[in-house]
C-alpha positions as CSV (number, residue, x, y, z in Angstrom):
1,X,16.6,16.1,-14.9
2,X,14.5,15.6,-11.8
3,X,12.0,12.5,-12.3
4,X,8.3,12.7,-10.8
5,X,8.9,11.2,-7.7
6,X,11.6,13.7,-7.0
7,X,9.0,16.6,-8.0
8,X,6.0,15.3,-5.5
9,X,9.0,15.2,-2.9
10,X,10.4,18.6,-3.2
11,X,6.1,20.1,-3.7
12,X,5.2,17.9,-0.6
13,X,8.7,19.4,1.4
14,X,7.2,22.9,0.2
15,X,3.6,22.2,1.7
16,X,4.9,21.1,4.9
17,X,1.5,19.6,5.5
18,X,-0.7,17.0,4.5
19,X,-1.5,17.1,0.8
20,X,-4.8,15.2,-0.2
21,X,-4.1,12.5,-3.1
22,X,-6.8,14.3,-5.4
23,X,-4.3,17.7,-5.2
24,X,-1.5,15.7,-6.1
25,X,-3.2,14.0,-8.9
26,X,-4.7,17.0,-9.8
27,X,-1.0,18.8,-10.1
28,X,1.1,16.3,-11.2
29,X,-1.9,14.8,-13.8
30,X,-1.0,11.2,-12.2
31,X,-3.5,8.7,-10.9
32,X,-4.4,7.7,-7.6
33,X,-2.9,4.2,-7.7
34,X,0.6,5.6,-8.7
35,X,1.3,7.2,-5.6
36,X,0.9,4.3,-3.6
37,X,3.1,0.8,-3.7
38,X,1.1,-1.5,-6.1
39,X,2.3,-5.3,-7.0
40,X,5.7,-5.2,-4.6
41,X,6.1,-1.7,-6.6
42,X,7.3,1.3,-5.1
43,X,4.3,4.1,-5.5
44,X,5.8,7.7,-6.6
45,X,5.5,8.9,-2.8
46,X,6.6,5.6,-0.7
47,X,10.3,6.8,-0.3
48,X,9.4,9.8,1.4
49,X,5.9,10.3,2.6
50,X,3.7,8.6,4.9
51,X,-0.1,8.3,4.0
52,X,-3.3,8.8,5.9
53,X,-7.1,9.9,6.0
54,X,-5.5,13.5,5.2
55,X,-3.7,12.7,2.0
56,X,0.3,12.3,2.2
57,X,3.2,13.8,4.2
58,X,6.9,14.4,3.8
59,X,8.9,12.1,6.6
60,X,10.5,15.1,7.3
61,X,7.5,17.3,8.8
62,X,5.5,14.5,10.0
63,X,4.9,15.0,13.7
64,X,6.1,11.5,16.4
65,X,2.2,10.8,16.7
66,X,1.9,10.8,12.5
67,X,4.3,8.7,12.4
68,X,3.7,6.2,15.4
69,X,-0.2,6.2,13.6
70,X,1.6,5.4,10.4
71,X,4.2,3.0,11.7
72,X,1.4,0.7,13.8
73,X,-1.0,0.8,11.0
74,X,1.4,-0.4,8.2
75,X,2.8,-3.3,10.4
76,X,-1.1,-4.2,11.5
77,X,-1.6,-4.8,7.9
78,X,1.3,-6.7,7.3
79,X,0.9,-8.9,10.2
80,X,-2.6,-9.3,9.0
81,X,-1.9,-10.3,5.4
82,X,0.9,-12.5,6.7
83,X,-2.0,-14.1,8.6
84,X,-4.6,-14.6,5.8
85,X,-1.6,-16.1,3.7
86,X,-1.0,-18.8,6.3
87,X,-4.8,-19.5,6.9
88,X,-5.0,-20.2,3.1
89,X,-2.2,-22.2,2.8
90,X,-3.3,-24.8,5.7
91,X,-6.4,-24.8,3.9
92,X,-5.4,-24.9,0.0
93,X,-2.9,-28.3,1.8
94,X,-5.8,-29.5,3.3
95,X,-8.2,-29.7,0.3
96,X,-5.2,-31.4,-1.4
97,X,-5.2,-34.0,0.7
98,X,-8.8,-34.8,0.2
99,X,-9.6,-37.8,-1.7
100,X,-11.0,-36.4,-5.4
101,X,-14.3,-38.7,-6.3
102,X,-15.3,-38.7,-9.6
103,X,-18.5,-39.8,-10.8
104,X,-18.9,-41.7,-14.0
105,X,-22.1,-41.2,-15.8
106,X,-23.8,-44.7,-17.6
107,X,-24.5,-44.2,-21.2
């Protein structure tokens, strides 16, 4: 029995073009959140289409350009949030090494 991941594949190899996330919601009654990763979790579509403005694309008729697009803006992201987590580490080990004052209220 095929599951739905394999079912999005084989519509999207059909289509051959970009399918909008609202079709595939639409057809396969799944929300938008599931066909992208979410958590560190694989979404329904990450093993075999790329995403874009246009909705998603089988690997296998995305054009070199598509997938360049796709490629750079995936590993801009990455470097990005790789970026942010560093920046708020240095700054989460800075504030620990803060003295902590404590006021103490007269009664």
């Amino acid at each position: 029995m095929s599951t739905l991941a394999d079912s999005i594949e084989a519509f999207l190899k059909r289509r051959e073009h970009w399918v909008s996330a609202d079709d595939l919601c639409v057809v396969f009654q799944v929300d938008p959140r599931q066909l992208r990763s979410t958590d560190g979790r694989p979404g329904l579509c990450s093993a075999f289409a790329i995403s874009g403005s246009k909705g998603f694309r089988h690997i296998e008729h995305c054009t070199e350009v598509e997938w360049q697009h796709f490629h750079d803006r995936m590993r801009k992201h990455g470097i990005a949030e790789l970026v942010r987590v560093k920046t708020l580490r240095k700054r989460r080990e800075a504030l620990a090494a803060q003295p902590v004052f404590k006021l103490e209220y007269a009664s």
